[in-house]
C-alpha positions as CSV (number, residue, x, y, z in Angstrom):
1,X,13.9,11.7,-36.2
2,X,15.9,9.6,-34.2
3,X,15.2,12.0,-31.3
4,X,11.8,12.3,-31.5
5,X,11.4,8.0,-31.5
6,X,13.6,7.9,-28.5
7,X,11.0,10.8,-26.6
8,X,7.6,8.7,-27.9
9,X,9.5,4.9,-26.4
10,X,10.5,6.8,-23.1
11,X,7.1,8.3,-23.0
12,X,5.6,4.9,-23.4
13,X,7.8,3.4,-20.9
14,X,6.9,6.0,-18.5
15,X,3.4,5.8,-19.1
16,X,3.4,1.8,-18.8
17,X,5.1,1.9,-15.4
18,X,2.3,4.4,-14.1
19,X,-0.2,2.1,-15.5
20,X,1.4,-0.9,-13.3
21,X,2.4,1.6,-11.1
22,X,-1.7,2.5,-10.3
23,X,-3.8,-0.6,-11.7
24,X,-4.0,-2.2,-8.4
25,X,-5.4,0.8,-6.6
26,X,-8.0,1.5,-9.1
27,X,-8.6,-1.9,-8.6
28,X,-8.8,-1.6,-5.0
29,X,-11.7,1.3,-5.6
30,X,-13.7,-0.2,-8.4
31,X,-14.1,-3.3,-6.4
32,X,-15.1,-1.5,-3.4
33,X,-18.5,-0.9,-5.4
34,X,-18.9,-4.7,-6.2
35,X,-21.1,-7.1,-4.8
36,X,-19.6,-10.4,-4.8
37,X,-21.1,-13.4,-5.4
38,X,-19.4,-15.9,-3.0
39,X,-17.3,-15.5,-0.7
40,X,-13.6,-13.9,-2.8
41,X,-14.7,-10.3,-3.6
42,X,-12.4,-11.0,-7.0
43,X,-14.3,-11.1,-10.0
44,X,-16.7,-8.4,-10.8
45,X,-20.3,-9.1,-10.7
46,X,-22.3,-5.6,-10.5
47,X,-22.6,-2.2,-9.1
48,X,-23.8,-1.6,-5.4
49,X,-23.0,0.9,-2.7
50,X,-24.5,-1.6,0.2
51,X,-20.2,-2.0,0.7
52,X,-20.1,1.4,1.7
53,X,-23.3,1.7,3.7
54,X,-21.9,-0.9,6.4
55,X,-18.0,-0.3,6.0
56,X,-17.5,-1.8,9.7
57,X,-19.7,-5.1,9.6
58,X,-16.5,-7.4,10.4
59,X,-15.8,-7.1,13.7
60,X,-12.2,-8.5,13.3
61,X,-11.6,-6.3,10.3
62,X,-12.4,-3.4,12.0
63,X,-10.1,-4.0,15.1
64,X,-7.5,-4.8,12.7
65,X,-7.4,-1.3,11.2
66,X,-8.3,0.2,14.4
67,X,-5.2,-1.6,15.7
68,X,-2.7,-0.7,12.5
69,X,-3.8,3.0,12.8
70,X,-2.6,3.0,16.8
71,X,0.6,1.1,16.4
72,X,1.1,3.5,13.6
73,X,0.4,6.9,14.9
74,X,2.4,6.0,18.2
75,X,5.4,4.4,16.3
76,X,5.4,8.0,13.7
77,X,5.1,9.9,16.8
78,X,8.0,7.9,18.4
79,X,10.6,7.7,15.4
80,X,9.7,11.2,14.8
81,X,10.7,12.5,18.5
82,X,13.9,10.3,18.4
83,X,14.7,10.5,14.9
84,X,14.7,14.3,14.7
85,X,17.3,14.7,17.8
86,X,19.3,12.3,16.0
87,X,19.5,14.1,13.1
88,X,20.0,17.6,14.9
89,X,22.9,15.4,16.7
90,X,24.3,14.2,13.6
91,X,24.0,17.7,11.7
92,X,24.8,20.4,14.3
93,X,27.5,18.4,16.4
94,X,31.0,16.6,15.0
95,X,31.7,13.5,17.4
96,X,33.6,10.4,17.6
97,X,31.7,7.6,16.2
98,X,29.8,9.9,14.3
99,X,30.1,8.3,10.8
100,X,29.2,4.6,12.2
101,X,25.7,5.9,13.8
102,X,25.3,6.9,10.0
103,X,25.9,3.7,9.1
104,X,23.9,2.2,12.0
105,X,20.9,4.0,9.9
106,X,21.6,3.1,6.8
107,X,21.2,-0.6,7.6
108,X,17.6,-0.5,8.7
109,X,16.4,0.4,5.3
110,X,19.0,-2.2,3.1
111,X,18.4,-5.4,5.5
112,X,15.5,-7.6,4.1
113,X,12.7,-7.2,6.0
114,X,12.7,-10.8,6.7
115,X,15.9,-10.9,8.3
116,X,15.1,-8.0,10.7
117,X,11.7,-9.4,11.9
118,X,13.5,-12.9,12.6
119,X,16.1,-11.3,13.8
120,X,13.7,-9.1,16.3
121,X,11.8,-12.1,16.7
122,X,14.9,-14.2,18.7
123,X,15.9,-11.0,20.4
124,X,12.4,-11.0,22.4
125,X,12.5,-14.6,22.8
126,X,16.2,-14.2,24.6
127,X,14.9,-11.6,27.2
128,X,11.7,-13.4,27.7
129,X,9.7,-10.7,26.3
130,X,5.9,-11.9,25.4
131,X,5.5,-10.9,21.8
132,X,2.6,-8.2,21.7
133,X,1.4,-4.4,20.9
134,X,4.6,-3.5,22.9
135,X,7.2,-5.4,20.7
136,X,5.2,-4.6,17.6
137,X,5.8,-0.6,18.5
138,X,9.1,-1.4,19.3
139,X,10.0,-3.0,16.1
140,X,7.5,-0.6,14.1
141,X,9.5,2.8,15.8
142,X,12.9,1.4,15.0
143,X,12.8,1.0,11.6
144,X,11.0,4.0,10.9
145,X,13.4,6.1,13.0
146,X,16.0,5.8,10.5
147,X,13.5,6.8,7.8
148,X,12.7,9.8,10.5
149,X,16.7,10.7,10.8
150,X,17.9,10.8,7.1
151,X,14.7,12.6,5.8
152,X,15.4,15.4,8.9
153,X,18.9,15.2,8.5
154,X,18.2,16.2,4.4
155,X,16.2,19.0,5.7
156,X,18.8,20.1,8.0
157,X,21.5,20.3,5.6
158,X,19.6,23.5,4.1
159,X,18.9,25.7,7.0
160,X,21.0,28.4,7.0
161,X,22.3,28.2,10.5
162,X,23.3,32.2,10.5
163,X,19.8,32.6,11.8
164,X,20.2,30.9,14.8
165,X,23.3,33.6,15.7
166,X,21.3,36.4,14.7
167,X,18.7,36.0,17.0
168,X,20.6,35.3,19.7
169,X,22.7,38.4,18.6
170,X,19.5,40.3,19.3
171,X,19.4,38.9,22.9
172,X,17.4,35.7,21.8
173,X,17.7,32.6,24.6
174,X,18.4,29.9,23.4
175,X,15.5,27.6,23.9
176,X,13.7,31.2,21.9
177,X,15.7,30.7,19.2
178,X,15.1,26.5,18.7
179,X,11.5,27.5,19.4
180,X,11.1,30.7,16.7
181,X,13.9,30.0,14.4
182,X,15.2,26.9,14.3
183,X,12.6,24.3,15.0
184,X,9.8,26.2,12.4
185,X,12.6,25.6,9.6
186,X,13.1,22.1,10.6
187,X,9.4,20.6,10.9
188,X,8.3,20.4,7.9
189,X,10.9,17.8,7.3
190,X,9.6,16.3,10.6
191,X,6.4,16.3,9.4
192,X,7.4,14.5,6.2
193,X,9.0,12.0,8.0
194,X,6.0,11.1,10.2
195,X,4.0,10.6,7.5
196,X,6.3,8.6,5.4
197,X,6.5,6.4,9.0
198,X,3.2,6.1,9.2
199,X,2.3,4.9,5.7
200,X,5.7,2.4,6.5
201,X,4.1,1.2,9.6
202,X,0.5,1.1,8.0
203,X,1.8,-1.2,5.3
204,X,4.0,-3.2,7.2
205,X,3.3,-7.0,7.7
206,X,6.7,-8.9,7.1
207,X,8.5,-7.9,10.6
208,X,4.4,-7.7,12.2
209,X,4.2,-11.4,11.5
210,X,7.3,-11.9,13.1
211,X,6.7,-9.9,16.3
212,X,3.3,-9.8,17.0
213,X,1.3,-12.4,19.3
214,X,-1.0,-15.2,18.0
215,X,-4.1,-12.5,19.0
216,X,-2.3,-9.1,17.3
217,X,-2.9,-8.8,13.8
218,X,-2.6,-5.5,12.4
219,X,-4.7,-4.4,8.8
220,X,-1.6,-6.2,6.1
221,X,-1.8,-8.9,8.5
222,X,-5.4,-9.3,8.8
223,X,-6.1,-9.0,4.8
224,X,-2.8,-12.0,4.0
225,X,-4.9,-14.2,6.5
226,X,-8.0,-13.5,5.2
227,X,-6.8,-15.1,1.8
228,X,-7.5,-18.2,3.1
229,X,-10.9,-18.1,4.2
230,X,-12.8,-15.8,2.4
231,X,-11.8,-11.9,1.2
232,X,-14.6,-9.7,1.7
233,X,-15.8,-6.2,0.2
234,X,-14.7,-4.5,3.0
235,X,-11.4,-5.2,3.0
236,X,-11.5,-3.3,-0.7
237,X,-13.5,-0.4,1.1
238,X,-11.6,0.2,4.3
239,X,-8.6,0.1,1.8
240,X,-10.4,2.4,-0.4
241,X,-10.8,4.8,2.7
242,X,-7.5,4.5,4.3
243,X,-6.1,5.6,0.9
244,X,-8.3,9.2,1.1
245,X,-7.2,9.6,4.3
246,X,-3.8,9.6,3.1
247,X,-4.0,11.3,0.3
248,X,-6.2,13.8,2.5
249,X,-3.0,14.0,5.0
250,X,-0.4,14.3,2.2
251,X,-2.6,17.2,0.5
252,X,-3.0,19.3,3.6
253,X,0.7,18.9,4.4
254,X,1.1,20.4,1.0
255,X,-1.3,23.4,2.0
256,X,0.8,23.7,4.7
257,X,3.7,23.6,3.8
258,X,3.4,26.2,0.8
259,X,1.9,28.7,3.6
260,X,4.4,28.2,5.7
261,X,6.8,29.0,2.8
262,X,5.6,32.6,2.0
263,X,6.6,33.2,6.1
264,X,10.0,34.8,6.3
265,X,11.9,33.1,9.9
266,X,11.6,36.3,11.1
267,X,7.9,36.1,11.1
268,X,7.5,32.6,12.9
């Protein structure tokens, strides 16, 4: 009896954190279909798809996204070259120092967010560096490269690196084998990375703040700003649509990633 209780309270504690977990983003949709009355698209008034039917009538909101969906493709792409030869370092090589660069990555991801973008902040203002898109990729790629290295580096720990000396037993090159054997067993790690970086990035607006220009706002920034002035429908619709074309991303790197599954190495 006592058993069954505790698997009904754990059940209900699970299923209250994926209500708290989820409420906001069905908010987020519902109130995408809501014509507002003033200017706060915050309390529900009634039904209309006139949101959806002009998605891009705020000029500033639209460069916003525009804007978050650059400095986030270039900073995924970025982390994702450096953090993967970081990881193949790490993995494939023992070296002096090798244990601090672990720590090095580590730190990104425990230091407050606040502390970083201040810290990036004084950095630029040292060298003279005007704050812009350049420092915002900068900051963007460098935190994200540690999310880049430890996800790769996870995938790396499983290969079984006996492939790699079979094919070059069989008179394999070596850039043949990295391209045939090795690198197909390490990208869909990669690939998991960059799109973990590129939600980060996407949804970043702490270290943004901090390191962007008076004339840069990405999409958090944009929608924390708007607070003050007015938050309009779109804001809840471009969310709504940034949010299927993630989950659109995430489900065909699924697809992918099961097909690429049922391919033996030798196949690649």
């Amino acid at each position: 009896m006592t058993g069954s209780w505790g698997r009904r309270i754990v059940g209900l504690a699970a299923l209250g954190g994926f209500v708290l977990l989820f409420a906001p983003i069905v908010v987020i949709v519902a109130f995408s279909f809501n014509e507002p009355a003033g200017r706060y698209n915050l309390v529900w008034q009634r039904f209309t798809m006139e949101n959806w039917l002009h998605p891009f009538e705020r000029e500033e909101l639209t460069a916003a996204v525009l804007f978050s969906l650059r400095i986030a493709g270039a900073a995924s792409l970025v982390a994702g070259v450096l953090g993967t030869l970081v990881a193949l370092a790490l993995v494939r090589h023992r070296f002096r120092g090798g244990a601090l660069v672990d720590l090095l990555l580590v730190l990104p991801l425990t230091t407050p967010e606040i502390v970083m973008g201040s810290s990036l902040a004084l950095l630029f203002l040292d060298l003279g560096v005007d704050r812009g898109p350049l420092t915002i990729l900068l900051a963007h790629s460098m935190f994200c490269l540690s999310f880049v290295a430890l996800t790769v580096k996870a995938r790396l720990r499983g290969i079984d690196w006996t492939l790699e000396d079979a094919a070059m037993d069989l008179g394999a090159p070596p850039w043949r084998t990295f391209r045939t054997v090795t690198f197909p067993m390490v990208v869909p790690g990669v690939v998991a990375a960059m799109l973990l970086s590129f939600s980060l990035s996407m949804d970043d607006v702490i270290i943004t703040f901090f390191v962007s220009g008076d004339g840069d706002a990405n999409f958090p920034k944009y929608v924390y700003g708007s607070f003050q002035r007015e938050l309009a429908p779109q804001v809840h619709v471009l969310s709504t649509a940034l949010l299927v074309l993630s989950l659109g991303l995430l489900a065909l790197s699924v697809v992918w990633q099961r097909r690429r599954a049922t391919l033996s190495p030798g196949r690649v």
